[in-house]
C-alpha positions in Angstrom: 22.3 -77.7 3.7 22.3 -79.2 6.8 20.4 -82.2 7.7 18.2 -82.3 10.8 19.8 -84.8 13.2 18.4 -88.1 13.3 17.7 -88.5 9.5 19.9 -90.2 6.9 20.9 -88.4 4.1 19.3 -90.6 1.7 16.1 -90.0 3.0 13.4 -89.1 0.1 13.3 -85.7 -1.7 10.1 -85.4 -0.2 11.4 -85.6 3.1 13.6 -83.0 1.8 11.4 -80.5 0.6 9.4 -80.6 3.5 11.9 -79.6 5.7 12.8 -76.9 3.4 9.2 -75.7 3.7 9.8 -76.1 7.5 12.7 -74.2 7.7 11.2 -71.6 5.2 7.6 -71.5 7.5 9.7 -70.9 10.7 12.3 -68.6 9.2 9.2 -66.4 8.0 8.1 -67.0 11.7 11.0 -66.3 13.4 11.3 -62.9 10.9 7.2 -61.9 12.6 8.6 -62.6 15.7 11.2 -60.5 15.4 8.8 -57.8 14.3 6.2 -58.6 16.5 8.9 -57.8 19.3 10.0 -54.3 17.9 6.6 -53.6 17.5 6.3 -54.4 21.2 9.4 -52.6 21.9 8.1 -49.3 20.3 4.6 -50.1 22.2 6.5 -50.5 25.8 8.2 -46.8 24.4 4.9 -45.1 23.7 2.4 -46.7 26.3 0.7 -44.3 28.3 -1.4 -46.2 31.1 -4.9 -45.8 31.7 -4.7 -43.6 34.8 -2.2 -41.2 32.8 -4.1 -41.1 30.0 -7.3 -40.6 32.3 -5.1 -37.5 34.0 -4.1 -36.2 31.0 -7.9 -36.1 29.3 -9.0 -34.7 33.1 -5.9 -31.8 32.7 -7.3 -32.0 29.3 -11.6 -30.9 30.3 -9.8 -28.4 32.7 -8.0 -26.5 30.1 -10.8 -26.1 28.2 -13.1 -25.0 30.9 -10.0 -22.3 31.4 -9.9 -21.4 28.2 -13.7 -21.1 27.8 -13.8 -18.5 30.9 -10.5 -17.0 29.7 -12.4 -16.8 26.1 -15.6 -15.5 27.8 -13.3 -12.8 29.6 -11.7 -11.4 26.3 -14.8 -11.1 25.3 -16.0 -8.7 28.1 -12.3 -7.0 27.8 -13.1 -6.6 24.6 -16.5 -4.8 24.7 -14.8 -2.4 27.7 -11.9 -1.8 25.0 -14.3 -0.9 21.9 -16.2 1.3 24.9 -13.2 2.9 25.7 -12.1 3.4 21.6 -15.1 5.0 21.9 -14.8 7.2 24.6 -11.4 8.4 23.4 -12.3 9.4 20.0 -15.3 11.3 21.4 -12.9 12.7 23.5 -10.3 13.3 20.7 -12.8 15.0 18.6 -13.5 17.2 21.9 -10.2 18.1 22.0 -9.7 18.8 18.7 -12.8 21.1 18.8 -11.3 22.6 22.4 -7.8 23.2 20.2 -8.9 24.8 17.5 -11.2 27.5 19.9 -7.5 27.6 21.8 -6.1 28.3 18.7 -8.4 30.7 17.4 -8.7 32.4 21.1 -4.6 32.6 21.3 -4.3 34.0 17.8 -7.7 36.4 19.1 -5.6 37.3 22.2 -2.1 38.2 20.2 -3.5 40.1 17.7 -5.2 42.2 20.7 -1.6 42.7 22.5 -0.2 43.8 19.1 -2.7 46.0 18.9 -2.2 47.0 22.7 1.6 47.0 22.5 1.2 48.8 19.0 -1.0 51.4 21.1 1.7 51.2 24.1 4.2 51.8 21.7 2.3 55.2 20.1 1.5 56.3 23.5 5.2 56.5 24.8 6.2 58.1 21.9 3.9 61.0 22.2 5.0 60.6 25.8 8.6 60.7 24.8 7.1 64.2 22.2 5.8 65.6 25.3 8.4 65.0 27.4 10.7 66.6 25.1 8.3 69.3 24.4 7.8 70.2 28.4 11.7 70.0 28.5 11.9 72.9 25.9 9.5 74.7 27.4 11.0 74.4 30.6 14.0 75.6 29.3 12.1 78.4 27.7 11.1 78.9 31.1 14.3 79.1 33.0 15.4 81.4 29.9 12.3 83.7 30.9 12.6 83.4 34.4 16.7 84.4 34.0 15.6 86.7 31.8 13.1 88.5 34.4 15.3 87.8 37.2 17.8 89.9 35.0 15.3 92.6 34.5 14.4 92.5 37.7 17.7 93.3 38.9 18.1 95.9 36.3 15.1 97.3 37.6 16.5 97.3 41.2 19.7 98.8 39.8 17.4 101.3 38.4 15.3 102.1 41.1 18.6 102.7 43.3 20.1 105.2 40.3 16.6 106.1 40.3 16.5 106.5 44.4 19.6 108.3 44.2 19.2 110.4 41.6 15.8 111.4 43.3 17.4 112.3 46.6 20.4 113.9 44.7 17.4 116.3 42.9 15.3 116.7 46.0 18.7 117.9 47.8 19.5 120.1 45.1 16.1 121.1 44.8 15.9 121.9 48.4 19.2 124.0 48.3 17.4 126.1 45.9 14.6 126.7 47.8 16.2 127.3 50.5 18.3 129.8 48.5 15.5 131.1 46.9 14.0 131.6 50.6 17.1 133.4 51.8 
């Protein structure tokens, strides 16, 4: 250990000890010090001055009276949304209610064009019966009318043998009178 200058080394051992308890009271010292210093240090670090601090707790009031109205306005948004759930299951139910009388009005309507086309269908095939029927009877017809033209002409044919066979016995039949005269 080193002695402090200025003292002899035979000084007393209670000279001695109380520069051990010195050295031990300023070593403890100098170790608060050295604390007190980082503490300090870390302070200087994480000081926030009065008029930050005061601009921060002003930011602070502000955001809170933001987030009040903000608040206040989810609120109304909120009320105009449950209105509007509202409104659109009333209005889901309504169209529900306006599908099911489509529904039942579609189904309504294509059982009435079955039955129509059903009826369509059995009216062109008694047309199609008809048809067919007026086509035989047509031909019928045209048989007939050949047929009469045919008797007709036979007829004629017969009217001219007739005709001539008439004036062939009138002639003859006038020769003999006339002979019978003579």
């Amino acid at each position: 250990m080193a002695t402090p200058v200025g003292w002899s080394q035979g000084a007393s051992g209670s000279v001695c000890l109380a520069f051990d308890q010195l050295r031990d009271v300023i070593e403890s010292q100098e170790e608060l010090i050295h604390q007190l210093r980082n503490v300090m240090v870390l302070q200087d670090e994480n000081f926030v001055s009065k008029e930050e601090f005061q601009a921060v707790e002003k930011k602070l009031v502000e955001e809170k009276a933001a987030h009040a109205k903000t608040k206040l306005l989810l609120v109304k948004e909120e009320e105009k949304l449950q209105f509007a759930l509202g409104e659109v299951e009333v209005l889901s139910k309504q169209l529900e209610k306006e599908k099911l009388a489509f529904e039942k009005a579609l189904s309504t309507v294509k059982s009435r064009a079955l039955q129509e086309s059903s009826k369509k269908d059995q009216l062109i095939t008694k047309c199609n019966e008809i048809e067919s029927h007026i086509i035989k009877q047509e031909d019928i017809l045209n048989g007939k009318e050949n047929e009469i033209k045919e008797l007709q002409q036979v007829i004629s044919q017969q009217k001219q043998i007739f005709s001539s066979v008439a004036g062939i016995t009138c002639l003859t039949s006038g020769s003999r009178s006339s002979r019978r005269t003579t």
